[in-house]
ROFI-180560 format. One line per 10 residues: number of its first residue (from 1); their letters; for each residue x, z, y of N, C-alpha, C. Coordinates in steps of 0.05 Angstrom, whole numbers. Layout:
N
NUM	a	X/Z/Y/X/Z/Y/X/Z/Y; ...;
// end
This chain:
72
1	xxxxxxxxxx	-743/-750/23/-723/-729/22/-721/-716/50; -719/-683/45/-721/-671/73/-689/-672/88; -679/-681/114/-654/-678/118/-644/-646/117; -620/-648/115/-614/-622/115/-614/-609/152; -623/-587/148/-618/-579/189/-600/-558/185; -573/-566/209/-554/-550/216/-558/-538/235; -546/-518/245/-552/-496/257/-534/-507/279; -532/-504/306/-521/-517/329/-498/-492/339; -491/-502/365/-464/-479/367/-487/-455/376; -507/-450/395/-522/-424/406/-521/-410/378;
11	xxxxxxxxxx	-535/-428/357/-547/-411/336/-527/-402/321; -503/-411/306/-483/-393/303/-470/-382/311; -472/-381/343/-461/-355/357/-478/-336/356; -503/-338/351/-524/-314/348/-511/-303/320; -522/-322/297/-519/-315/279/-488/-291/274; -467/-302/285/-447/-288/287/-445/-259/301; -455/-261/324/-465/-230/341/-484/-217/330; -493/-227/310/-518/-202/295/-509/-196/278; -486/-213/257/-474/-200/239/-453/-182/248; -438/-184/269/-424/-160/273/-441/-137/284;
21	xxxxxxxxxx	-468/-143/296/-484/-120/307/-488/-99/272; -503/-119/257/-500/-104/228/-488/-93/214; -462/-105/214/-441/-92/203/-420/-68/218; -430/-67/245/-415/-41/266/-436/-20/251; -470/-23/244/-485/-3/247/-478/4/207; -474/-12/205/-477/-10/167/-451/14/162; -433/9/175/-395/19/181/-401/42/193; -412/48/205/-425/65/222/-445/92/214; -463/85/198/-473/97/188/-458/114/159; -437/93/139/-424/98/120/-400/116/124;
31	xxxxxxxxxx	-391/110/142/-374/141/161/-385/160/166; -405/160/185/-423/182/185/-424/201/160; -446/178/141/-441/192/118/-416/204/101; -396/202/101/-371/199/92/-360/233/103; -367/230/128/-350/246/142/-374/276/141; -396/269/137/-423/292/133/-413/312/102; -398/287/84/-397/293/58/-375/312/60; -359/300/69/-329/311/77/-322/351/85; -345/339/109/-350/365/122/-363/381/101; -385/375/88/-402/401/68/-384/410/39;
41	xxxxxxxxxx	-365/391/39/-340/398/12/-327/415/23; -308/413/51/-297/427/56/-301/456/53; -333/460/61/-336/491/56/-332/511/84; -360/522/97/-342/539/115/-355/528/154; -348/543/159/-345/537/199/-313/533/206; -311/518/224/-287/515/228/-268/537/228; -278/566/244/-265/588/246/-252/593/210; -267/590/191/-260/597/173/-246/575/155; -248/544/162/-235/534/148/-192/539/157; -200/543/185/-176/543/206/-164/579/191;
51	xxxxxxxxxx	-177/597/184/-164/622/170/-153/609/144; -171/596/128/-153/587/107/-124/573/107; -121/549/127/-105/539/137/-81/549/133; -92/569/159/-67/594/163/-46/602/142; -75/614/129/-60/638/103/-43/615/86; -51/596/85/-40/573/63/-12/566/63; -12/567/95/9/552/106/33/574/116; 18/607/116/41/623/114/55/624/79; 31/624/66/43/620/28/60/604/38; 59/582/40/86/554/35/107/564/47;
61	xxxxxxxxxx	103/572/75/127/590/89/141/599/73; 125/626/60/135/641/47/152/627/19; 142/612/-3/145/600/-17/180/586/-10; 175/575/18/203/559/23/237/579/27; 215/601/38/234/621/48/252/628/22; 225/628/-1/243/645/-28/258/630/-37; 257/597/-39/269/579/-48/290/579/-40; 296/581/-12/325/575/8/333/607/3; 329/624/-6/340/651/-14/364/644/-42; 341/630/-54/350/637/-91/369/616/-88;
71	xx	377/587/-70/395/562/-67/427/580/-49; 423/609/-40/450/608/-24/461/630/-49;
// end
């Protein structure tokens, strides 16, 4: 019968520092991607996502303004 071999303290501290080395680049890459996807949905250059913004957020203005009209 073969004994079993344990891994000593160096080798699971390796083992441990390569799995976080893997999993920073794995996390890493999946953000990347995430945020690539993010960006091509959105639609646009910033200049133009930042005009939409705007206009959106004068609507709601506006929107709140009529609300607090029609409440007095």
């Amino acid at each position: 019968m073969i004994p079993l071999q344990l891994v000593d303290g160096f080798g699971l501290l390796f083992i441990a520092l390569m799995l976080v080395v893997y999993a920073s680049i794995f996390f890493g890459v999946l953000g990347g991607l995430g945020y690539f996807i993010l960006r091509v949905r959105s639609g646009g250059s910033v200049d133009e996502r930042l005009d939409r913004m705007e206009r959106k957020i004068g609507r709601l203005e506006a929107h709140v303004e009529h609300l607090q009209d029609e409440q007095r």
